[in-house]
N, C-alpha and C positions, 0 to 999 in steps of 0.2 A: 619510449613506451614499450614497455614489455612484456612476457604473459602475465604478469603479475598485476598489471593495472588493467589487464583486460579481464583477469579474474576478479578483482576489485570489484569492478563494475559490476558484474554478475552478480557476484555476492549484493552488492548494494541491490541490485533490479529485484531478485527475488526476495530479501528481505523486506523490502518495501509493498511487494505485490501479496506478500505473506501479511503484511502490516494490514494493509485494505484488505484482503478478505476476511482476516480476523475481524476486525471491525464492525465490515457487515452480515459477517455470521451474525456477534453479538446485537447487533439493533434488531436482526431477525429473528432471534431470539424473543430479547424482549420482545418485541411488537406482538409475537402471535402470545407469550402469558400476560400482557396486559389485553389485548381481546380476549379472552378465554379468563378471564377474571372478569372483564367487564360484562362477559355472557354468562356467566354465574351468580353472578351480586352485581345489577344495575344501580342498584343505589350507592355503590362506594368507585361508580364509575369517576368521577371528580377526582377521589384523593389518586385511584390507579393511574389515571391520565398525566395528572402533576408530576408522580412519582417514577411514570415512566419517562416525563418529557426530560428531569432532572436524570435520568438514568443514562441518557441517549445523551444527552450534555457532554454527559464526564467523559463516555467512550467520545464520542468525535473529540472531544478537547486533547484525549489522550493522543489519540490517533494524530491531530493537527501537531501538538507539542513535539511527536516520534519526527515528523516532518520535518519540522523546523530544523529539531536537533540534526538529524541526517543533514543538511542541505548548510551546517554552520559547521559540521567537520566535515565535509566533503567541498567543498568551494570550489575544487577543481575536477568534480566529476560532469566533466561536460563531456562531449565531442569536440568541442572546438579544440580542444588540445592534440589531437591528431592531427598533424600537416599532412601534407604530402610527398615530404621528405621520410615521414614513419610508413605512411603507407606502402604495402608492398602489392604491385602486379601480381594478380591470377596470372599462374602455370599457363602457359600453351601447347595443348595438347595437339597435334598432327594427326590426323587419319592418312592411313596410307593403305591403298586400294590395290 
């Protein structure tokens, strides 16, 4: 295991954390222009509500699909693959008085 898989890792952690927040930016998004449609025209509150539930759908699907895919080319991004043979001891530092 080398800097390389431990940059790996990174990369994956923050693309992933990038993925979820994008995500629910967009459902926050939406949410507040379908209230604010539905505070405007009460009567086409039904079609906005369908429209947004179908809207919210597709972002988490997308969002769930990014998952999947991340976690079917990475199979081996776990921890368990660090032993304790890679592991390396924190430095000992000495105070001397």
């Amino acid at each position: 295991m080398g800097v390389g898989y431990g940059m790996a890792l990174l990369g994956m952690g923050l693309g992933l954390g990038l993925l979820v927040f994008g995500a629910a930016y967009g459902i926050g998004k939406l949410a507040v222009a379908a209230m604010e449609g539905i505070a405007r025209q009460p009567e086409a509150a039904g079609n906005i509500r369908g429209t947004a539930i179908v809207l919210g759908a597709l972002i988490e699907g997308f969002t769930f699909f990014a998952l999947i895919v991340f976690f079917l080319l990475n199979p081996g991004a776990t921890f368990e693959k660090m032993t304790e043979k890679d592991a390396k001891p924190a430095p000992v530092v000495s105070e001397k008085h």
